[in-house]
N, C-alpha and C positions, 0 to 999 in steps of 0.2 A: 504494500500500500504506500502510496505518495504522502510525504510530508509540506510538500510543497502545489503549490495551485496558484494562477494566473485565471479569474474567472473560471471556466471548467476546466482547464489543462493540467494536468497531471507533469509535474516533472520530477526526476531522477536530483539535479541541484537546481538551485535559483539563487546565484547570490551577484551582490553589489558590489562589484569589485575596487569600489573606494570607501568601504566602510569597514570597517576591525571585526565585524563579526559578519559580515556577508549580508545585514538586515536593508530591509528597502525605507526609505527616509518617510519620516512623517511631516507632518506641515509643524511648523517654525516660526517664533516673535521672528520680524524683520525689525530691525531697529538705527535708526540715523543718529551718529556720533554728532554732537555740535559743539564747536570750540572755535572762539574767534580771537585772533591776534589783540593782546592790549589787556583783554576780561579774562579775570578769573575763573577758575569752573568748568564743570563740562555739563552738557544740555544731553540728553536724550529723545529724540521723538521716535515715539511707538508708530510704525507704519502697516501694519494689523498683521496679522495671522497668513501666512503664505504658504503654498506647498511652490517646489524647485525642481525641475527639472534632471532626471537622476539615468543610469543606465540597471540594468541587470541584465546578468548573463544563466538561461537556462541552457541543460541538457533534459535529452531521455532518451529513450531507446524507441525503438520502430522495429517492426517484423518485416521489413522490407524499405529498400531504398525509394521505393517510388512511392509506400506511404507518409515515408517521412516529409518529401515533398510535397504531398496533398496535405499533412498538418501544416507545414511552413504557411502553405497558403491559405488556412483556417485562421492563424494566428494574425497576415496581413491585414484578414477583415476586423478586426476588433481594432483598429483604427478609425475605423468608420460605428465603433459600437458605444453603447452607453459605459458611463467607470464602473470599469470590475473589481472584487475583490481580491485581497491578496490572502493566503496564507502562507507563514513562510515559517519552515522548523513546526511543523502543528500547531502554529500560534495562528488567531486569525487573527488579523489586522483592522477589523472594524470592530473589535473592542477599543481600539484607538479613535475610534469616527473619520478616518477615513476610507476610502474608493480611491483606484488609481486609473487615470485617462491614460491609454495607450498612444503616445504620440508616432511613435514609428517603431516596424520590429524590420531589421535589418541582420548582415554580414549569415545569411545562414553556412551552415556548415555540414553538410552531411557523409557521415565515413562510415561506408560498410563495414561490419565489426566482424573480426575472422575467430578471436579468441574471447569468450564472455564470459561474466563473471557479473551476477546481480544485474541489474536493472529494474524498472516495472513491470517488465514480462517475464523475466527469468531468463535464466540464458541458454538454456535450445529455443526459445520464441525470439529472440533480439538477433535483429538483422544487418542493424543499421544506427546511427548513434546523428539524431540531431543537435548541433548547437547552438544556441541564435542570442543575438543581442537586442534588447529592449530598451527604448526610451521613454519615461513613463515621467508621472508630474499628478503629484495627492492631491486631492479635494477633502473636503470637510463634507461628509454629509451630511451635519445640520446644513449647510449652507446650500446645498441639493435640495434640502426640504422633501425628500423623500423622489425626487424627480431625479432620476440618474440618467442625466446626456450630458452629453460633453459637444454637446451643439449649441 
């Protein structure tokens, strides 16, 4: 069983390759330093609640090379889809309050696998080993109000 999920996708890893633990980012105080030549002090202004534009990189496994290309391009559609949740490590991620917008999934990778060991299918069913990079960017679903597009 998968530990990991993009909306329904099932992967093998999912992680953030600029984060210490591999976790996908949450939304964030943005905050403006203020300090002017001459005055003492420093100013803060609060510029609200943000999510950032972040990458992750999944793998899993396919029973075939050419299905793994037909998920590649399951995944492109969800660019065009409402924010999906994350789970990441069996955590879900909208105990946090947010959905992630799929900005772009790109660089696929697919390498037929000759010697296996684990996967989601087990390894006489894994054929094939997808990798793919995601561009992705949090929302608040209170801020959603219950209405998930990213239109």
């Amino acid at each position: 069983m998968a530990d990991n999920f993009l909306g329904e996708f099932p992967f093998v890893t999912f992680n953030n390759p600029n984060s210490r633990n591999g976790a996908p980012l949450l939304l964030h105080q943005e905050n403006e330093i203020i300090q002017r030549p001459g005055v003492n002090g420093t100013g803060i202004r609060r510029l609200g609640v943000k999510g950032v534009t972040f990458q992750m990189i999944s793998m899993r496994d396919n029973s075939s090379v050419a299905l793994a290309a037909q998920e590649y391009n399951l995944y492109t559609n969800l660019t065009q889809e409402d924010a999906q949740p994350i789970r990441f490590k069996n955590l879900d991620y909208e105990a946090f309050g947010v959905l992630y917008v799929v900005v772009d999934v790109s660089d696929p990778d697919i390498t037929p696998l000759r010697n296996k060991v684990g996967g989601l299918l087990g390894p006489l069913a894994s054929a094939a080993k997808l990798t793919v990079t995601w561009t992705l960017v949090p929302v608040s679903m209170a801020q959603l109000g219950g209405q998930l597009t990213n239109g």
